[in-house]
C-alpha positions as a Markdown table, in Angstrom:
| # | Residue | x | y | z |
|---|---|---|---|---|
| 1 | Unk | -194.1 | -140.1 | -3.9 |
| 2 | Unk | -192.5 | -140.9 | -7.1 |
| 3 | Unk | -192.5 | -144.8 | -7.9 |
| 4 | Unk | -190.4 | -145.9 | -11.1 |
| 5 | Unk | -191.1 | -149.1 | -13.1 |
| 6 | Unk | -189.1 | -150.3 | -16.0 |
| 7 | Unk | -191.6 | -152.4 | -18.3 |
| 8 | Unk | -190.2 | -155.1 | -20.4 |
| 9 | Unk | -191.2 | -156.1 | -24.0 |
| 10 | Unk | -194.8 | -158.3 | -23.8 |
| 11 | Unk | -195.4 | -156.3 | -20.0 |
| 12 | Unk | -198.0 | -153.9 | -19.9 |
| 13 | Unk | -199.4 | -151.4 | -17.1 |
| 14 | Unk | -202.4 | -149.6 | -15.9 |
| 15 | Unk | -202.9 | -145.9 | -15.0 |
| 16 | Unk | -206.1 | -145.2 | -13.4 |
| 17 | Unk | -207.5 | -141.8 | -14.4 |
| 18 | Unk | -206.2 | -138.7 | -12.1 |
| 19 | Unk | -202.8 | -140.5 | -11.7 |
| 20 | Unk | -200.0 | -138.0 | -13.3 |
| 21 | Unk | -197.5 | -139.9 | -14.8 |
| 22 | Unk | -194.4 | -140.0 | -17.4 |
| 23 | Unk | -193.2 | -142.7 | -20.0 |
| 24 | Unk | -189.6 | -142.5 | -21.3 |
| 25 | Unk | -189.2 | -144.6 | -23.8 |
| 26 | Unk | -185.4 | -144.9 | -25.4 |
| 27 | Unk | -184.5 | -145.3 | -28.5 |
| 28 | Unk | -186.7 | -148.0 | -31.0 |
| 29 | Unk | -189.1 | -148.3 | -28.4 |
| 30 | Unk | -192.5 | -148.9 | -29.7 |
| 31 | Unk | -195.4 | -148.2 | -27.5 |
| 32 | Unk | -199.6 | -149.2 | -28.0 |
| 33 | Unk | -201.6 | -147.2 | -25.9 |
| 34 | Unk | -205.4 | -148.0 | -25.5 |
| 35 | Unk | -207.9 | -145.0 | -23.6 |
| 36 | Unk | -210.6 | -146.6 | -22.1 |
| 37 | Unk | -213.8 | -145.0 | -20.7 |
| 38 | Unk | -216.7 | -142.5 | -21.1 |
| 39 | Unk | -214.1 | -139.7 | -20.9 |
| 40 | Unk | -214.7 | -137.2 | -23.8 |
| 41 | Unk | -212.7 | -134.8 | -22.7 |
| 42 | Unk | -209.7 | -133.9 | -22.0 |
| 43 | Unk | -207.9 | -136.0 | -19.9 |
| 44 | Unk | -204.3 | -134.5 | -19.4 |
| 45 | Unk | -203.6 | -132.2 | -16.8 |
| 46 | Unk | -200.2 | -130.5 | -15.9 |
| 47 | Unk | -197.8 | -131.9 | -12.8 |
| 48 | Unk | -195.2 | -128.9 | -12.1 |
| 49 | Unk | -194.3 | -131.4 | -8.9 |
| 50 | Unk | -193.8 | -134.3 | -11.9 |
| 51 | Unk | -191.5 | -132.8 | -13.9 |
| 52 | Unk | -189.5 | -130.8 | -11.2 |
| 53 | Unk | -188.9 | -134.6 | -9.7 |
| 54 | Unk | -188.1 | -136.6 | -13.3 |
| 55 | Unk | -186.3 | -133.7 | -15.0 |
| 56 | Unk | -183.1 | -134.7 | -13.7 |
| 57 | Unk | -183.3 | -138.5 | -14.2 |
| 58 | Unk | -180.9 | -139.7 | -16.4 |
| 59 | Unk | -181.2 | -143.0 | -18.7 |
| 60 | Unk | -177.7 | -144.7 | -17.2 |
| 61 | Unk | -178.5 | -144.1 | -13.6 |
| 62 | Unk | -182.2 | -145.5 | -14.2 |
| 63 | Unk | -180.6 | -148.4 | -15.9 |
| 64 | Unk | -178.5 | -149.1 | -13.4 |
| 65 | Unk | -180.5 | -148.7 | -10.3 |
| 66 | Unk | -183.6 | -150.6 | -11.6 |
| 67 | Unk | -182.7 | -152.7 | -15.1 |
């Protein structure tokens, strides 16, 4: 199931480890990210399902649909 959320400046969010996900950022977006936990390894992993579903998503229709 693909869930989409558009985060505003001072908004954060939480992935839990094992969750794939994607962050499209437009332009002058800044992003901090902070990895927490004993995990010293790798902790990316591929999602063919992912990017088959996003790779058509377009900035406009996001905008409109959830801005």
């Amino acid at each position: 199931m693909l869930s989409i959320q558009v985060m505003r400046e001072g908004e954060h969010i939480v992935v839990q480890p094992g969750v794939h996900h994607n962050v499209y950022m437009s332009a002058n977006s800044v992003i901090h990210t902070i990895k927490y936990g004993l995990n010293t390894h790798s902790d990316w992993s591929a999602s063919p399902e992912l990017d088959w579903v996003t790779q058509t998503l377009m900035e406009s229709e996001l905008l409109q649909t959830y801005g």
